[in-house]
N, C-alpha and C positions, 0 to 999 in steps of 0.2 A: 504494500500500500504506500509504503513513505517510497518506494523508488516511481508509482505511477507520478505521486506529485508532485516528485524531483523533474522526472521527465517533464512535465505539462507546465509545471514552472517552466522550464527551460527555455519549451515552446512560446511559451506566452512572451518572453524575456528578447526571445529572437526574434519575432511576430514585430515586437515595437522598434526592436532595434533598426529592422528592417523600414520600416517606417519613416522611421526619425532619419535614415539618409536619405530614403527617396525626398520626404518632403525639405531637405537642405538644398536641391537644385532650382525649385522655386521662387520667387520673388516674395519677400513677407507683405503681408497685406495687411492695407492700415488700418485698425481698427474702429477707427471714423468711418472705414467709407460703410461696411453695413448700415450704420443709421440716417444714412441720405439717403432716404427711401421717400416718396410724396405719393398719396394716395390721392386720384384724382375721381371724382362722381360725378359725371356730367351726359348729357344725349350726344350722340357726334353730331359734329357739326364742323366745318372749315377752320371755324376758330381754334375748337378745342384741339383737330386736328396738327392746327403750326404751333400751339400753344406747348403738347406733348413733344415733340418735336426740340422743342428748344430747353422744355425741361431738361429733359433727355442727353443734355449736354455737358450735365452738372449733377445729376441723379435718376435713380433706379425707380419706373413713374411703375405703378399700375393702376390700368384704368377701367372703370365702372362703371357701366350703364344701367346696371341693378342695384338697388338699394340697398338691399338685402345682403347679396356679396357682399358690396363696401363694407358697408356693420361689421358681418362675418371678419372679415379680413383683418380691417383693422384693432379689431378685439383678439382675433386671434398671434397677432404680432406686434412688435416693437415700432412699428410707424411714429413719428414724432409731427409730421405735418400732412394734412385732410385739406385737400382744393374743392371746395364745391360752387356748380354752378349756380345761382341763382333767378336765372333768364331763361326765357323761354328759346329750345323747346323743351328745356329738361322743368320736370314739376318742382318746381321750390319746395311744397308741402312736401315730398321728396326728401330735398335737400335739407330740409327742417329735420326729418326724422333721423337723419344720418348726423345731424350737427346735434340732435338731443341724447341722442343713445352713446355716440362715440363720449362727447365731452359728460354727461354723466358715467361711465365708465374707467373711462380714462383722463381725469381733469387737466393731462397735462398737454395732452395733446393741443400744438395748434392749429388750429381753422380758419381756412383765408374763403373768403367769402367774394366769388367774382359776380358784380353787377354791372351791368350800362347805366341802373338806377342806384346807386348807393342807399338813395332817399326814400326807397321804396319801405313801407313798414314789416315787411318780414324781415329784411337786409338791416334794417335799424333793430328789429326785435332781436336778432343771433351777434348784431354786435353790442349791445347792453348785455352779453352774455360772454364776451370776452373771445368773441368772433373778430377776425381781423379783415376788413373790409380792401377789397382790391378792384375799385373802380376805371372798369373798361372805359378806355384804351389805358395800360399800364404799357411802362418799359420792361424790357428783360432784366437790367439790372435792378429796377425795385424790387420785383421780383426773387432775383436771386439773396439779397441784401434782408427783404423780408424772411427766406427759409434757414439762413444762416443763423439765426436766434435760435432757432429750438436744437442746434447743435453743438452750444457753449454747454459745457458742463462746469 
C-alpha cells in the first residue's frame, strides 16, 4: 500500500513538473487583462454594431440581445462594467430589469446607461440609482476613460 502511494505521489509530482515547463514557454498574462471584460444589452442595430467594434479594441465585449442571458451572465461572472441601451429598438423596460437585478446583486458593478435622450425619465430614474449616463453621440475616449474606473483596485 505505502509503495502504490509512493508510486502515485510520484506520478502526481511529474504530472506538474511537466506542466510547470510546458507553461514556462508562454508569455505571463496580466492579470488585469481578465477583468476588462464589458457586458453589452442592447437590439442590433449599426450603432451598436461600430460601437462593439471599437470596444473591442480595448476589451473582451459580450453581447446580448436577451435579457435574461445578460442577468444570467453577469451574475454568473466577474464583469465589473454592464452597457445598456436605453433607445429604441431595444425595450428600456428591458434595460430597467437588467440594471435592477444586476446592481441589486452585484452593487459594484458599473452601468453606463447609452441614450440620445439622457433627459428621458427612465435614463434619469437608473441614474439616481448610480447609473452612469453616456449621452449619444459620445467619443471613444470618454468612453474608454469612463470603463477605466471600475479597474482601479
Amino acid at each position: 500500500m505505502l509503495k502504490n502511494f509512493e508510486r502515485n505521489r510520484q506520478e502526481l509530482l511529474d504530472k506538474l513538473d511537466h506542466l510547470r515547463q510546458k507553461g514556462k514557454g508562454e508569455p505571463a498574462r496580466d492579470p488585469q487583462e481578465d477583468k476588462k471584460e464589458v457586458v453589452v444589452y442592447a437590439s442590433r442595430s449599426a450603432f451598436f454594431d461600430g460601437f462593439i467594434k471599437t470596444l473591442e479594441k480595448h476589451h473582451t465585449v459580450q453581447f446580448f440581445t436577451n435579457a435574461e442571458e445578460a442577468i444570467e451572465y453577469c451574475l454568473a461572472t466577474n464583469v465589473r462594467n454592464l452597457i445598456l441601451d436605453m433607445d429604441m429598438p431595444t425595450d428600456w423596460k428591458m434595460s430597467t430589469d437588467v440594471f435592477t437585478t444586476v446592481k441589486t446583486m452585484k452593487p459594484t458593478v458599473q452601468v453606463f446607461l447609452c441614450s440620445k435622450t439622457p433627459e428621458a425619465i427612465p435614463v434619469k430614474t437608473l441614474a439616481a440609482q448610480k447609473g452612469i449616463v453616456l449621452a449619444i453621440p459620445f467619443s471613444a475616449d470618454i468612453l474608454f476613460n469612463k470603463l477605466k474606473t471600475a479597474y482601479k483596485d
